[in-house]
Every structure is written in structure tokens, then in C-alpha cells.
C-alpha positions as a Python dict, from the first residue, in 0.01 Angstrom:
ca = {
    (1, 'X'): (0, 0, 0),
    (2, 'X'): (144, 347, -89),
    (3, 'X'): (186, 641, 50),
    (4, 'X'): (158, 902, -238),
    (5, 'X'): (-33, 1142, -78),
    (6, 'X'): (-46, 1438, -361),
    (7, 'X'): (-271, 1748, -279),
    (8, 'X'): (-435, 1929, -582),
    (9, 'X'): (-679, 2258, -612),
    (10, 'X'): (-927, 2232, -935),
    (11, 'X'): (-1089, 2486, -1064),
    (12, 'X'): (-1436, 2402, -1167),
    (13, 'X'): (-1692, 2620, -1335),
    (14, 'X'): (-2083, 2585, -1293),
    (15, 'X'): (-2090, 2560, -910),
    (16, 'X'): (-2353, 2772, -759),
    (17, 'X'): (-2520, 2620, -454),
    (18, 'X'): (-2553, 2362, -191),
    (19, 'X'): (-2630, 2117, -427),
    (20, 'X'): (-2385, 2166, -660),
    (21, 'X'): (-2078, 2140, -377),
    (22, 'X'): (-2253, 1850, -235),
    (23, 'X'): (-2269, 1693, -568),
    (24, 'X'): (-1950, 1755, -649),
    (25, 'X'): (-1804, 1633, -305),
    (26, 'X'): (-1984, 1345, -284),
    (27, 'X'): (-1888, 1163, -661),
    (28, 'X'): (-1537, 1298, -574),
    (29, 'X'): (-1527, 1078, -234),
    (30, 'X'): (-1671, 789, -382),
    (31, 'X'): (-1364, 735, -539),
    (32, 'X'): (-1092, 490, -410),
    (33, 'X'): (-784, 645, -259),
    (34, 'X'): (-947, 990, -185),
    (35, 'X'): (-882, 1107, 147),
    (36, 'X'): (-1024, 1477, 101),
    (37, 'X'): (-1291, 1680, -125),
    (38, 'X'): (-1352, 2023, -7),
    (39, 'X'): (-1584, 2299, -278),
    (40, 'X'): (-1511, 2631, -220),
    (41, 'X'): (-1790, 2789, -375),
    (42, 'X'): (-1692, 3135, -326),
    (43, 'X'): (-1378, 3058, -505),
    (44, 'X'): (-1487, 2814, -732),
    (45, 'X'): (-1265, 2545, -632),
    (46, 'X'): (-1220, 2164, -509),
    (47, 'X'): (-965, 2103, -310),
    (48, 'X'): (-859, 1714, -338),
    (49, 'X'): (-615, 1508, -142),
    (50, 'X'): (-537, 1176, -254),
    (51, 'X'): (-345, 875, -255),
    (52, 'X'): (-179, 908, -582),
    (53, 'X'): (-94, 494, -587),
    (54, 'X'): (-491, 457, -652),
    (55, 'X'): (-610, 711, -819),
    (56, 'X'): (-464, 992, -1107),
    (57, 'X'): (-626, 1339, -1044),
    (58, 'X'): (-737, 1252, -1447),
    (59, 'X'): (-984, 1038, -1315),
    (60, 'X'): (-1063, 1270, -1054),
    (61, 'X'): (-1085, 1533, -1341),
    (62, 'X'): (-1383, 1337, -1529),
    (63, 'X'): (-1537, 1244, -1212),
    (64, 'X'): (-1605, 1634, -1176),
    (65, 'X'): (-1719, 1628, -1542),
    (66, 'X'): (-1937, 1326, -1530),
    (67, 'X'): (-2158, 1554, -1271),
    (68, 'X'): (-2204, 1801, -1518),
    (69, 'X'): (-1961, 2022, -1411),
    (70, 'X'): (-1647, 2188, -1591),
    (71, 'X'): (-1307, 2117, -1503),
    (72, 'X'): (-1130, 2457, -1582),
}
């Protein structure tokens, strides 16, 4: 088991609510190796920590996009 703990900020576009940071957080958790997800609204961001031996912040990338959001 690794230790590859990387720590990224995203920019995503199309955030506006409670909902939308919710959504967001909660398909980016649901991944394997994540041990963060944090939307800043105000600041349209998501803030991701991860174990970078499970999962590429690609993947995290489309995970973002398959909610309908847009990775900037």
C-alpha cells in the first residue's frame, strides 16, 4: 500500500449552490484512494487530497465532469 499522498486545487466552473458542492463532493469521495474533497464555492474550487498509488487526479478530473460540471 502506498503512501503518495499528492494534494491538488481544481478549478471548476458551474458551481452555484448547496447542491452543486454537495454533488461535487460526494462523486469525488466515492472514489478509491481519496482522502479529502472540499468545494469552495466562493472561489470556485475543489480542493482534493489523494493517494496518488490509486487514483490519477485525471480520473478525478472526469469524475467532476461526469456531474455536469467543468473542469477549468
Amino acid at each position: 500500500m502506498g503512501n503518495n499522498l499528492e494534494k491538488h486545487e481544481i478549478i471548476v466552473d458551474g458551481m452555484s449552490c448547496g447542491h452543486c458542492k454537495a454533488a461535487v463532493e460526494e462523486a469525488v469521495n466515492a472514489l478509491p484512494g481519496i482522502k479529502l474533497a472540499h468545494v469552495d464555492l466562493e472561489a470556485k474550487t475543489l480542493t482534493v487530497e489523494f493517494d496518488g498509488s490509486q487514483i490519477t487526479l485525471e480520473k478525478i478530473k472526469a469524475a467532476v465532469d461526469e456531474e455536469g460540471y467543468a473542469v477549468v
